[in-house]
C-alpha positions in Angstrom: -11.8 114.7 149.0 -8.2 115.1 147.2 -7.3 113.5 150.9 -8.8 110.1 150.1 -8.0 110.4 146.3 -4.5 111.0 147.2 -5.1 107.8 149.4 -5.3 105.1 146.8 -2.6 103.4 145.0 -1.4 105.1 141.6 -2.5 101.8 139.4 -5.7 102.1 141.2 -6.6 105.4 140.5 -5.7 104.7 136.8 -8.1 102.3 136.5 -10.8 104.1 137.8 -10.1 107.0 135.5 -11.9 105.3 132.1 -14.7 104.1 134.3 -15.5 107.1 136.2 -15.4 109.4 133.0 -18.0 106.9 131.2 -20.2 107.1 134.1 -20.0 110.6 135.0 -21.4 111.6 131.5 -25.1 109.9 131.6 -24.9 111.2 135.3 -24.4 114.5 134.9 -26.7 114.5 131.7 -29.1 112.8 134.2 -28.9 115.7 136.6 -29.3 118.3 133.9 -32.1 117.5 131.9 -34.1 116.9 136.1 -32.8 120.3 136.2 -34.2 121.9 133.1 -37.2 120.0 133.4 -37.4 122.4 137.0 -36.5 125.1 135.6 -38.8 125.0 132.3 -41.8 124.3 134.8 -40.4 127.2 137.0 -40.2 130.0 133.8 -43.7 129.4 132.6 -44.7 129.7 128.8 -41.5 132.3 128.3 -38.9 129.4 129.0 -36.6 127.9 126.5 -37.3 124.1 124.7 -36.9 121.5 126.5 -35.1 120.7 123.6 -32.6 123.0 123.3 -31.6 122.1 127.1 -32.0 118.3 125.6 -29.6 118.6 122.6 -27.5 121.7 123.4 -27.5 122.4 126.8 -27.0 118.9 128.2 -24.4 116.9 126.4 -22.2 120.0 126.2 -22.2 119.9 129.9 -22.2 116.4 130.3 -18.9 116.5 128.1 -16.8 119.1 129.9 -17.7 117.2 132.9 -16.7 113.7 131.8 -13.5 115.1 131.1 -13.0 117.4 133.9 -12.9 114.5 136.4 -10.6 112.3 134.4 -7.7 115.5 135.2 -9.2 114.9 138.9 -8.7 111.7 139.3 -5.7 111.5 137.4 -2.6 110.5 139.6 -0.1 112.3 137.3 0.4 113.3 133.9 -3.5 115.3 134.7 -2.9 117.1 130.6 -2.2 113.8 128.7 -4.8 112.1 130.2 -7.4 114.4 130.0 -6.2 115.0 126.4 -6.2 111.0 125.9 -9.6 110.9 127.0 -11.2 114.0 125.1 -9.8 112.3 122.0 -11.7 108.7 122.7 -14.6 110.6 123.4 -14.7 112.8 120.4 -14.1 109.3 118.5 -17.1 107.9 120.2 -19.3 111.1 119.8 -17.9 110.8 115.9 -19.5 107.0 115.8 -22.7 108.5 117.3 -22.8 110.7 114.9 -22.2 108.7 112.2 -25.1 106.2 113.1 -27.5 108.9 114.0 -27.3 110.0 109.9 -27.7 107.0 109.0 -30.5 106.0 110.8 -32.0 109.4 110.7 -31.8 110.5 114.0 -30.9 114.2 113.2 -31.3 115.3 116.8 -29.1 112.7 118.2 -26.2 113.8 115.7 -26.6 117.2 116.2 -26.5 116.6 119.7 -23.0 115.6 119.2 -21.5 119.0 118.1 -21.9 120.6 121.8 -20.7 117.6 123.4 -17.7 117.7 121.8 -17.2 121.3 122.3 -17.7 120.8 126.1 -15.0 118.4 126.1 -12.5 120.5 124.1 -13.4 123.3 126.8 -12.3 120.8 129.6 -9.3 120.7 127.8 -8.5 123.9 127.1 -6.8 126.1 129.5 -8.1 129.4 128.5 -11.7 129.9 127.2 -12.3 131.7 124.0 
């Protein structure tokens, strides 16, 4: 895969880098929730919430991921931009939160903590 990443043209691979993180987030969170739905049904009665794989589990995921492939992609400079990135997202998940309050949507703000923890994981270089 680095083979035909390596491939493209620098400017090209910068302009995929904004596009690909957006999309890789509902994918991944996509994936996830398919995947706790299976494992819930799997477990039985002594499974977790589907809501704590919904609100916690998910986005946090979703948000180490986003970032992740932005370093992947990245021709050079793979630390500023993933840094670059974490920091528009946090802004966005900020936003989110900020509408969710006021509309009332607890769930949907609090689902905006673990998301930006994931991404500041991504980040990070060692974990805690």
């Amino acid at each position: 895969m680095d083979r035909g990443l390596a491939a493209l043209p620098p400017a090209l691979r910068w302009a995929f880098v904004p596009i690909v993180s957006i999309v890789t987030f509902p994918v991944v969170y996509v994936i996830g929730a398919i995947a706790s739905r299976l494992l819930n049904f799997f477990a039985g009665p002594t499974a977790l919430s589907d809501n704590f794989f919904d609100f916690v589990v998910c986005p946090g995921v979703a948000g180490f991921y986003s970032i992740q492939i932005v370093g992947a992609l990245a021709p050079s400079g793979k630390k500023v931009a993933e840094l670059t990135v974490a920091a528009l997202w946090t802004t966005v998940y900020g936003f989110v939160a900020a509408l969710a309050l006021v509309m009332g949507a607890w769930p949907v703000a609090l689902a905006t903590i673990p998301a930006v923890i994931g991404a500041r994981m991504a980040v990070v270089d060692e974990l805690p």
